[in-house]
C-alpha positions in Angstrom: 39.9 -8.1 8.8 36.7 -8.3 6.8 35.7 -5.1 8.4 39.1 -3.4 7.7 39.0 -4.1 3.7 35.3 -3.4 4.0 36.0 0.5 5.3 38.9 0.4 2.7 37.0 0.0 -0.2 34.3 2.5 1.3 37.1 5.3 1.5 38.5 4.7 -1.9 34.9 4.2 -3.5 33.7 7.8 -2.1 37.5 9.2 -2.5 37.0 8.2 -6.7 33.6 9.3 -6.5 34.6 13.0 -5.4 37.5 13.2 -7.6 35.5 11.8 -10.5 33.2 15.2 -9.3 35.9 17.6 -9.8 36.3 19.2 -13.3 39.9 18.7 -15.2 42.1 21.1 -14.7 42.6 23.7 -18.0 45.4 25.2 -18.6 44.7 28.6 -20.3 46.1 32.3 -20.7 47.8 34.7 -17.7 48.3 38.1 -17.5 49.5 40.2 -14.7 50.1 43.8 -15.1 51.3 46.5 -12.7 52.7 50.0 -11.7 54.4 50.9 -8.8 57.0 52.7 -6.9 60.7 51.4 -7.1 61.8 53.0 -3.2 65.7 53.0 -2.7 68.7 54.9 -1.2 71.7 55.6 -3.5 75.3 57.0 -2.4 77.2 58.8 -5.5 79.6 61.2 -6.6 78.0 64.7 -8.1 81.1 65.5 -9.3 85.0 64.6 -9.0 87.0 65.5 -6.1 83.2 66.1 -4.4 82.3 64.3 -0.9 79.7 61.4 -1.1 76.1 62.3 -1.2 73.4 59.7 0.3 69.7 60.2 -1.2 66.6 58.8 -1.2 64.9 58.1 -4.5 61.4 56.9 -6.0 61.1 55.5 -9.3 58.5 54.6 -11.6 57.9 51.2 -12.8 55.6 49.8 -15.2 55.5 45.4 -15.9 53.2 42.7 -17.4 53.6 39.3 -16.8 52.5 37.2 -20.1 52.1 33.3 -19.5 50.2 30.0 -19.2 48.3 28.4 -16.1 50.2 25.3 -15.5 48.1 23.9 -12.7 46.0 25.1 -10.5 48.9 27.2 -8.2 51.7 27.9 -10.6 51.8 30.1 -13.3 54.7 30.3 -16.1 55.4 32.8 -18.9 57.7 36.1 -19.7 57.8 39.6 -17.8 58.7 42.8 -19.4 58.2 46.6 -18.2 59.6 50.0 -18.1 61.6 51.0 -15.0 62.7 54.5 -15.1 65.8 55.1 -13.0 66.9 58.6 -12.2 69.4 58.4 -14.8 68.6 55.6 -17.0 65.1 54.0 -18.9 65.7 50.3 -18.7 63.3 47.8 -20.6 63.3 44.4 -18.3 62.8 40.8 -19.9 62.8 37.9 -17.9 61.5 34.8 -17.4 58.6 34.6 -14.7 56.5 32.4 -12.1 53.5 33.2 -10.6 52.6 30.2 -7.4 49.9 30.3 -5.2 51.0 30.1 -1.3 47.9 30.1 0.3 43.7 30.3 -1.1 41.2 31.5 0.5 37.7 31.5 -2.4 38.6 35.2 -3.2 42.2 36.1 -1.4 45.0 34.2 -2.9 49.0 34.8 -1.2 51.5 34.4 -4.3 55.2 34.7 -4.6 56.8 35.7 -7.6 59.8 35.7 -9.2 61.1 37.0 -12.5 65.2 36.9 -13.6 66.6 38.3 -16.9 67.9 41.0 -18.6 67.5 44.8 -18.6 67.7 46.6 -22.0 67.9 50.0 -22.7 66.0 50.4 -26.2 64.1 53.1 -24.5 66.9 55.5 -23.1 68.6 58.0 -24.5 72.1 58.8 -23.9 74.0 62.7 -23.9 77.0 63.0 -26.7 79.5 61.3 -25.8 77.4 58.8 -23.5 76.4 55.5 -23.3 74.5 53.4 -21.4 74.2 49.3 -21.1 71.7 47.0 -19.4 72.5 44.3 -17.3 71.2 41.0 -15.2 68.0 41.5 -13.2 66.6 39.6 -10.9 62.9 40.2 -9.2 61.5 38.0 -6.2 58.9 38.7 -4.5 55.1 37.8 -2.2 52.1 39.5 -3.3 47.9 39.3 -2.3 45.9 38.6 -5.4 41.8 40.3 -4.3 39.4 38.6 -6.8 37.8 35.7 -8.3 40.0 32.8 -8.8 38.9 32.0 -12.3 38.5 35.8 -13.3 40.2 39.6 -13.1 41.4 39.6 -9.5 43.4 43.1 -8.0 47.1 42.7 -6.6 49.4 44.2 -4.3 52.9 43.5 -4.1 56.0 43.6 -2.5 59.1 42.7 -4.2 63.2 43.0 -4.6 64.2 44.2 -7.3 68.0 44.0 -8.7 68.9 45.7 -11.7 72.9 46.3 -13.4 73.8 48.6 -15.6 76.8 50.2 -16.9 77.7 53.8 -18.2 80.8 54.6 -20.5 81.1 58.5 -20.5 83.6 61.1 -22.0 86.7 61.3 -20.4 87.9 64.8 -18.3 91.1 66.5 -18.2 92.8 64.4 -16.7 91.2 60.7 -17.8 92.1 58.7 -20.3 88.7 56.6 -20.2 85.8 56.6 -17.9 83.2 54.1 -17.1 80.5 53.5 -14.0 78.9 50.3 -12.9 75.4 50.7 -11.4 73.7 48.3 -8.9 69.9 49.6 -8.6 68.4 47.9 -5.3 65.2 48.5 -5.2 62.3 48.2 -3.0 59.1 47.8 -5.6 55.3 48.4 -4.3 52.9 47.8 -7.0 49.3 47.7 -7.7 47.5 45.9 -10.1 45.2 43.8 -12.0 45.5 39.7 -12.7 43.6 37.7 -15.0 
């Protein structure tokens, strides 16, 4: 028994000793910007009384994640951008997380995530025209390349959801006309972190 508490007190003497080595954790500033590719396939009308047309498109998108270090994996703050749809420049603002899967020293796996609400202060509607933001929401796993405490480069790979809405002028025949858009999106971005 002796020789039981004796290796006890051993373990938590060198366990307190290492963590007493260890410097305190700091929480400080984050920033996380990026520019991609939004990669998607969209089926739409051109025109009434016209057969459905399937496309491929590839948008531009442009974010910065602003926040604090919370502890050593998880990162909290606010996410805005520009993503420029085919028809429609919508301004994103969410709230955003930044965690740490997996460190090596200098290669860090993260997930993110970022949910809110798209605004279009940016776009410009024809006469007659206009357009509305909606919900989006942003998950996603990326590879942070870089110093842990410094700038580090990123890559990554993430859904992206966006809604919007589009009254327009009504034809002949229409008393009012309106569209609801779903962008699903693909996003590949590049970037820097620090």
């Amino acid at each position: 028994m002796k020789k039981l508490l004796s290796l006890f007190l051993i373990i938590l003497l060198a366990t307190g000793m290492s963590l007493a080595q260890e410097a305190p954790f700091k929480r400080r500033y984050v920033n996380h910007t990026e520019l991609g590719g939004l990669f998607g396939r969209v089926k739409y009308l051109p025109y009434a009384g016209a057969t459905q047309v399937v496309e491929n498109r590839l948008n531009l998108t442009l974010q910065t994640f602003n926040g604090l270090q919370l502890n050593p994996r998880l990162a909290a703050g606010l996410t805005t951008g520009l993503d420029w749809y085919t028809a429609a420049l919508i301004t994103p603002i969410a709230a955003g997380a930044r965690y740490d899967l997996a460190a090596d020293r200098n290669v860090r796996f993260f997930a993110t995530a970022d949910a809110g609400y798209g605004l279009v202060w940016f776009h410009e509607d024809n006469d007659g025209f206009r357009t509305r933001g909606g919900m989006m929401l942003n998950p996603g796993l990326g590879l942070r390349l870089g110093s842990p405490d410094g700038a580090a480069f990123t890559i990554t790979l993430s859904y992206k959801r966006q809604e919007a809405s589009v009254s327009k002028p009504p034809l002949w025949d229409q008393t009012e006309r309106h569209e609801t858009r779903e962008y699903n999106r693909l996003c590949l971005r590049l970037g820097i972190a620090f």
